[in-house]
C-alpha positions as CSV (number, residue, x, y, z in Angstrom):
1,X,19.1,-7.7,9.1
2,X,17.5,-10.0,6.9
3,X,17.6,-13.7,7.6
4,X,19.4,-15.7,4.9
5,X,16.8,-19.1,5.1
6,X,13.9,-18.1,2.9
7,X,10.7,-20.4,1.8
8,X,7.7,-19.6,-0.9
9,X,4.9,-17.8,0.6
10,X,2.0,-15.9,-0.1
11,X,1.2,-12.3,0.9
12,X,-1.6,-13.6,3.1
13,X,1.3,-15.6,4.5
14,X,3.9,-13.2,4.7
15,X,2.0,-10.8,6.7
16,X,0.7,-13.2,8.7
17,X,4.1,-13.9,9.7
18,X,4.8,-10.4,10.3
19,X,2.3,-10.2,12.9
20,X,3.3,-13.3,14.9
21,X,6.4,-12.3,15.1
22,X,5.9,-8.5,16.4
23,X,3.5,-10.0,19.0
24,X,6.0,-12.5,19.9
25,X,8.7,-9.7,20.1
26,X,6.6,-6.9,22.0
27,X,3.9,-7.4,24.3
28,X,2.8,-3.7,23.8
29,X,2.0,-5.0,20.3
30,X,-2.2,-5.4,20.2
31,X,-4.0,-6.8,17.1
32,X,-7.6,-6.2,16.6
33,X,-10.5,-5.4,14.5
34,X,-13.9,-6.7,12.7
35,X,-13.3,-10.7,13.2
36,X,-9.8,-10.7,13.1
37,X,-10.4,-12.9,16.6
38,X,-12.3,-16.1,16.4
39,X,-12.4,-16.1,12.7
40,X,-8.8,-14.8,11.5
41,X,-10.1,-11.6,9.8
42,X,-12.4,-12.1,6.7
43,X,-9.0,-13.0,4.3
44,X,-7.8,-15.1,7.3
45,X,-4.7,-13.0,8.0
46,X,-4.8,-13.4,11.6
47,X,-5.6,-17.0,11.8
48,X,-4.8,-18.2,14.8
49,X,-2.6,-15.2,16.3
50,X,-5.6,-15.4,18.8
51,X,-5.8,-18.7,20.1
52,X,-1.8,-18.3,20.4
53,X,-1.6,-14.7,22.5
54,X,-4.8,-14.7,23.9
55,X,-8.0,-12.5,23.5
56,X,-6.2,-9.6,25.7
57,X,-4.2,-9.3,22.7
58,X,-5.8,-10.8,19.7
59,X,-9.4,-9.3,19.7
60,X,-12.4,-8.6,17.7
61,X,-14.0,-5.2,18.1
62,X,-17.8,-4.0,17.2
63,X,-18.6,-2.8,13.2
64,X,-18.0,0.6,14.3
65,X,-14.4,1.7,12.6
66,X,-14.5,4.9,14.2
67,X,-14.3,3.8,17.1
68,X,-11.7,1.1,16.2
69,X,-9.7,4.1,15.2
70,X,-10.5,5.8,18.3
71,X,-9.2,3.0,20.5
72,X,-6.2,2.2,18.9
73,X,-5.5,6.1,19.5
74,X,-6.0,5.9,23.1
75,X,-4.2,2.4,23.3
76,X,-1.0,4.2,22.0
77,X,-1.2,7.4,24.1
78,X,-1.3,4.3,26.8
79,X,2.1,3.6,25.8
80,X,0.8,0.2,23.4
81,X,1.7,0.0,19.7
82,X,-1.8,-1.3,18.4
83,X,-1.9,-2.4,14.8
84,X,-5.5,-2.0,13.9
85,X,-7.1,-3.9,10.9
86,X,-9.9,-2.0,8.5
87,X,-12.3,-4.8,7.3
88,X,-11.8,-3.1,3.3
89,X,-10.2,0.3,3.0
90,X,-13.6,1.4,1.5
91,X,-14.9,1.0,5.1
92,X,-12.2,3.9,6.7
93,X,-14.7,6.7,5.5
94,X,-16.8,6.4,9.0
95,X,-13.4,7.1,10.9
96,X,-12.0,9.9,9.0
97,X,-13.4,12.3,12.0
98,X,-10.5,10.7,14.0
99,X,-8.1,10.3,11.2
100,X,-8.1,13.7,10.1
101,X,-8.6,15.4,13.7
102,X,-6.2,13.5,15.3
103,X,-4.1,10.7,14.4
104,X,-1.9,12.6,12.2
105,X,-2.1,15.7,14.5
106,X,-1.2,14.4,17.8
107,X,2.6,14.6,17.7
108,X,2.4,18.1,16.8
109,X,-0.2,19.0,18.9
110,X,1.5,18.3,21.8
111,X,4.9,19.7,19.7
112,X,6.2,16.5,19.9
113,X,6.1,15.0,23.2
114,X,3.1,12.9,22.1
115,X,3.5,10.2,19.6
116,X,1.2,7.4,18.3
117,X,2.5,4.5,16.8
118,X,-0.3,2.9,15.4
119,X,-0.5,0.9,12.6
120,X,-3.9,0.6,10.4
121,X,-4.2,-2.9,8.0
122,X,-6.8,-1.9,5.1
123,X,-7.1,-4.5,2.3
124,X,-7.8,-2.1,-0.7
125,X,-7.9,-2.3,-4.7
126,X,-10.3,-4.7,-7.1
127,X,-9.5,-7.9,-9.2
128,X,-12.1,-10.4,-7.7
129,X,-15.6,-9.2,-8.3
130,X,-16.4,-7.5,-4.8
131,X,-19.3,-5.8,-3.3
132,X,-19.7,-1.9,-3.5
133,X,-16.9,-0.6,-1.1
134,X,-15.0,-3.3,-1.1
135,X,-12.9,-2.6,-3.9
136,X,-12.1,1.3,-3.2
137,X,-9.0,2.7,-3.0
138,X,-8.4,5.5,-0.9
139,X,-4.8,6.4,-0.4
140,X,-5.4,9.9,-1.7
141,X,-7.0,10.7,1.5
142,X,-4.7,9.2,3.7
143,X,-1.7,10.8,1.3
144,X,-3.1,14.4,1.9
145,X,-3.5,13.9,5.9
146,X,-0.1,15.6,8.0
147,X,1.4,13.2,10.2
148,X,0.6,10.0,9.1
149,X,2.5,7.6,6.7
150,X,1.8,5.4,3.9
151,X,2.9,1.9,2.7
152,X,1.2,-0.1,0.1
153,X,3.4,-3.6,-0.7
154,X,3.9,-4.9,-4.0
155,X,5.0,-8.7,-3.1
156,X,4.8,-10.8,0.1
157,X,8.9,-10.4,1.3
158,X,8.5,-6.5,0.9
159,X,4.8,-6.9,2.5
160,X,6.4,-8.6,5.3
161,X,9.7,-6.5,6.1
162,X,7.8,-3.7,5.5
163,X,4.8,-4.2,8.2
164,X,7.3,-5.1,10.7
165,X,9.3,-1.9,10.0
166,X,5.9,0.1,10.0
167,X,4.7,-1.7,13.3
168,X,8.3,-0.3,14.9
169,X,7.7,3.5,13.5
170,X,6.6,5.8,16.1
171,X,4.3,8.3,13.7
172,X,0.8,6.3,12.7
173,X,1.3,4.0,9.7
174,X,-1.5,3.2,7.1
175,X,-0.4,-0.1,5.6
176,X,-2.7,-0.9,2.8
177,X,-2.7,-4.3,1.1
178,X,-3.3,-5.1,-2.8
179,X,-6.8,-7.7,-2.0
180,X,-5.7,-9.1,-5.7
181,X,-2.6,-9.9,-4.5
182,X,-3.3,-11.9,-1.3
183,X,-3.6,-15.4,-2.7
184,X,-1.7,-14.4,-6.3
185,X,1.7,-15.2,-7.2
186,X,4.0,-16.4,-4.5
187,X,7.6,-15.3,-3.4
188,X,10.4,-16.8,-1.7
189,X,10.2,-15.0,1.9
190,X,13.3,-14.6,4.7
191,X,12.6,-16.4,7.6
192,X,12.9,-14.7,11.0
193,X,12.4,-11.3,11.6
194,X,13.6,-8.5,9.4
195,X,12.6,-4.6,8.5
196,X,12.7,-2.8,5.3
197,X,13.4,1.2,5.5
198,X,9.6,3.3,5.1
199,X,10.4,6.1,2.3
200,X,12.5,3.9,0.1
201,X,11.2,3.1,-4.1
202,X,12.8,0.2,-5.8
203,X,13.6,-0.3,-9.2
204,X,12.2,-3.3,-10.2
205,X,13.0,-3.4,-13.5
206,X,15.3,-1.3,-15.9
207,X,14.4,0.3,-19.0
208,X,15.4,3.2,-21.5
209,X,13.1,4.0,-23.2
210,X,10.2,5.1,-20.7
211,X,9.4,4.9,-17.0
212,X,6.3,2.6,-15.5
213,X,5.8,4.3,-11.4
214,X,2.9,2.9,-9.4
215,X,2.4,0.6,-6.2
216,X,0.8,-1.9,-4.9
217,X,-1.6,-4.2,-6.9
218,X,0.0,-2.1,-10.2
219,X,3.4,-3.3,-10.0
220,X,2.1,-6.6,-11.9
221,X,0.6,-4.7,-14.2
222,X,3.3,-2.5,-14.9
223,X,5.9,-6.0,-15.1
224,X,2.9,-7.5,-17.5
225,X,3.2,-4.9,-19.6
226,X,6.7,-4.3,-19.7
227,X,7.3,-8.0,-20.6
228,X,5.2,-7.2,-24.0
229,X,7.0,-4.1,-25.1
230,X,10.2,-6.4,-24.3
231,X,8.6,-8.7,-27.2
232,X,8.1,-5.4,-29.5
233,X,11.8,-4.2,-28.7
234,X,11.0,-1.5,-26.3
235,X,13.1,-1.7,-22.8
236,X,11.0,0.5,-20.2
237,X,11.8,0.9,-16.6
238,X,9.2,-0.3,-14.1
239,X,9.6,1.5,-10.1
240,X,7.4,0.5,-7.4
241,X,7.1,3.6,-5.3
242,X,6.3,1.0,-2.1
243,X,5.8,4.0,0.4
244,X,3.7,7.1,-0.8
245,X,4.4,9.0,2.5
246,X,7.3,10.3,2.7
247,X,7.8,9.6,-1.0
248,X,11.3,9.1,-2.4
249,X,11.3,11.8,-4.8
250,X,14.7,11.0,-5.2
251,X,14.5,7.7,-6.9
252,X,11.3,8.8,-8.5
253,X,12.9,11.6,-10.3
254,X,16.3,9.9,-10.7
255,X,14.3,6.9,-12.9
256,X,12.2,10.0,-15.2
257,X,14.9,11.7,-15.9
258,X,17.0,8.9,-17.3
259,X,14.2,7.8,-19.7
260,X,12.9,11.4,-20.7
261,X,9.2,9.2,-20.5
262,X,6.9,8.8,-17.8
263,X,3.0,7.0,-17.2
264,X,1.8,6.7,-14.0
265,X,-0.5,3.9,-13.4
266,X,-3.1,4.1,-10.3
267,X,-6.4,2.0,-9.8
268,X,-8.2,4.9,-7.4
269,X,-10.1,6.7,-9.6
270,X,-8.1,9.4,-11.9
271,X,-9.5,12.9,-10.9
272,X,-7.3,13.7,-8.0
273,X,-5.9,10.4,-7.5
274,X,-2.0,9.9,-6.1
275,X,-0.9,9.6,-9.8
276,X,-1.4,13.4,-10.2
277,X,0.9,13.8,-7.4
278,X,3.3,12.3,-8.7
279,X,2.9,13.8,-11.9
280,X,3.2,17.1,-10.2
281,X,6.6,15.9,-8.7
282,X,8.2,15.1,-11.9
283,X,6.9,18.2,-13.7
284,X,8.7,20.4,-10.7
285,X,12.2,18.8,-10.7
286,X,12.3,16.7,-14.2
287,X,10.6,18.9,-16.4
288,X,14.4,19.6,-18.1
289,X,14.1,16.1,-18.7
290,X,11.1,15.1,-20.4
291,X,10.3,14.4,-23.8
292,X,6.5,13.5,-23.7
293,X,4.0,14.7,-21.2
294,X,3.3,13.1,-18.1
295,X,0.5,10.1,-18.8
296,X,-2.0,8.9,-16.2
297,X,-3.6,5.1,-16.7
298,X,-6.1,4.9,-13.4
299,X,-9.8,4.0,-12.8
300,X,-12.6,6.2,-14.1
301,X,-14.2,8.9,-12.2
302,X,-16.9,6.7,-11.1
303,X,-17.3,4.3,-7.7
304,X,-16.0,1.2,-8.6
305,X,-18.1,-1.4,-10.1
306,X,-19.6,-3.8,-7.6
307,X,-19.9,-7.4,-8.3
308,X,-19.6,-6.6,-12.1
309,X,-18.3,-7.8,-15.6
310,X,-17.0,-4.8,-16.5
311,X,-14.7,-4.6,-13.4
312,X,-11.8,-5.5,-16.2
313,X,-12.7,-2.3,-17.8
314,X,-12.2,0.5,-15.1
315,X,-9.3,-1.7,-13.2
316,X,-6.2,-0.1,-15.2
317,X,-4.6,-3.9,-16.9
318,X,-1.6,-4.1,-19.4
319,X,-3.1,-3.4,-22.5
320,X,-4.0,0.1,-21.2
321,X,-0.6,0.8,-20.4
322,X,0.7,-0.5,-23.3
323,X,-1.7,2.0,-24.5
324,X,-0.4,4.6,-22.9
325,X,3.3,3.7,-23.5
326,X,3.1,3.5,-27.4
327,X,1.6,7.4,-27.3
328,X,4.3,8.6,-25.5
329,X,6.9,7.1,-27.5
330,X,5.2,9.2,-30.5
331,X,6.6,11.9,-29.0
């Protein structure tokens, strides 16, 4: 039930909040990672949560995510519900051994008497000039792994509701947060605790005349550029998918097919990113519908550029989709 008292926070805020409050709730709940201790984590999400539970519960862990990933497996076989924190998503590629061998596996492994609700934190996505790594995003991976979910947030009440639904799930959750987003535009927040449903997209914004679908840190985008094409006379739809796995094909195919028109807008790079997934998914059960082929806006087929000028360039921004959304309206 969501609380009716709300106030303006941040996302770094908002999930911040989230975590105080499942640690408050359940004492089977264990934070930990790279600094997330003494320091707060390097964005300062876990400020304090430390010095309030105690280091049995709040605790940094060596620079070894493997093994971070490892632990937090054996922590919920234990019966805990650890929620696990990834320095930058770019840094998950050392633990894949354990995320593709068995986080996703163990529930049907032991054909179901073996769950493991773990929740993994990953910052992901560019914006603010990082190093190389820091910037990636990897959902992709995680997407095409049985037995795990997905969640990337789009604004700090959804991050919020969302990670305190995700830290109550009992299949292993990767929660991955927009890094542009963390100290960008503000929202007003319920106070308390309260869950939003996993597997649910949201309209944010109606539309006829085509349909924006991303997530995350491309919501904004998507809203940035609708708001143009508003000022040209062209009405599009903007959905923010919110979870990837299970995706709501429902409200995904719903949104295409009433708009004939669909560009789907990604910042991974484009060659086997999500976007061609969902591309896929509206080509099986909208083709009837459409009236333009499917467009992609996403990064380039190259690592992201580290500590560069031309980060503007390969991050997808509104004036690509804009791009994108006057050629399929040629159709």
């Amino acid at each position: 039930m969501v609380a009716e008292r709300t106030r303006l926070l941040n996302m770094v805020q908002a999930i911040h909040e989230a975590l105080d409050l499942a640690l408050a709730r359940d004492e089977r709940v264990l934070v930990f990672g790279e600094d997330v201790g003494r320091l707060g984590g390097v964005f300062r999400v876990t400020e304090g949560l430390q010095e309030k539970y105690g280091e049995r519960r709040v605790f940094d862990t060596p620079l070894a995510e493997s093994g971070i990933l490892g632990l937090a497996i054996g922590l919920a076989m234990g019966g805990m519900r650890p929620v696990a924190e990834i320095q930058f998503a770019g840094f998950l590629y050392p633990a894949l051994d354990q995320i593709l061998s068995h986080l996703g596996r163990w529930r049907h492994r032991s054909r179901g008497r073996v769950g493991l609700p773990v929740v993994v934190r990953a910052p992901y996505g560019g914006g603010v000039h990082t190093p190389e790594q820091h910037a990636d995003s990897p959902e992709a991976i995680l997407c095409h792994t049985p037995g795990v979910k997905v969640v990337i947030p789009a604004s700090p009440e959804r991050a919020k509701g969302l990670l305190l639904s995700a830290i109550e799930d009992e299949d292993p959750v990767f929660f991955l947060e927009a890094i542009k987003l963390y100290r960008g535009a503000r929202a007003q927040v319920p106070e308390g605790y309260y869950t939003l449903p996993l597997g649910k997209a949201r309209v944010v914004r109606e539309g006829k005349a085509a349909t924006l679908i991303g997530y995350g840190g491309m919501v904004e985008v998507m809203l940035e550029a609708a708001e143009v094409a508003q000022k040209e006379g062209v009405e599009v739809m903007v959905v923010d998918l919110e979870t990837l796995v299970p995706l709501d094909e429902d409200t995904l195919l719903e949104a295409v097919r009433e708009t004939g028109r669909a560009i789907v807008v990604y910042e991974a790079m484009r060659t086997g990113g999500f976007g061609a997934e969902i591309a896929a998914r509206i080509a099986e059960g909208a083709i009837d519908h459409l009236q333009a082929p499917v467009l992609r806006v996403a990064g380039y087929d190259a690592p992201y550029p580290p500590f560069s000028a031309i980060e503007h360039l390969y991050r997808p921004n509104a004036k690509r989709v804009l791009a994108a959304l006057r050629k399929v309206l040629t159709y």
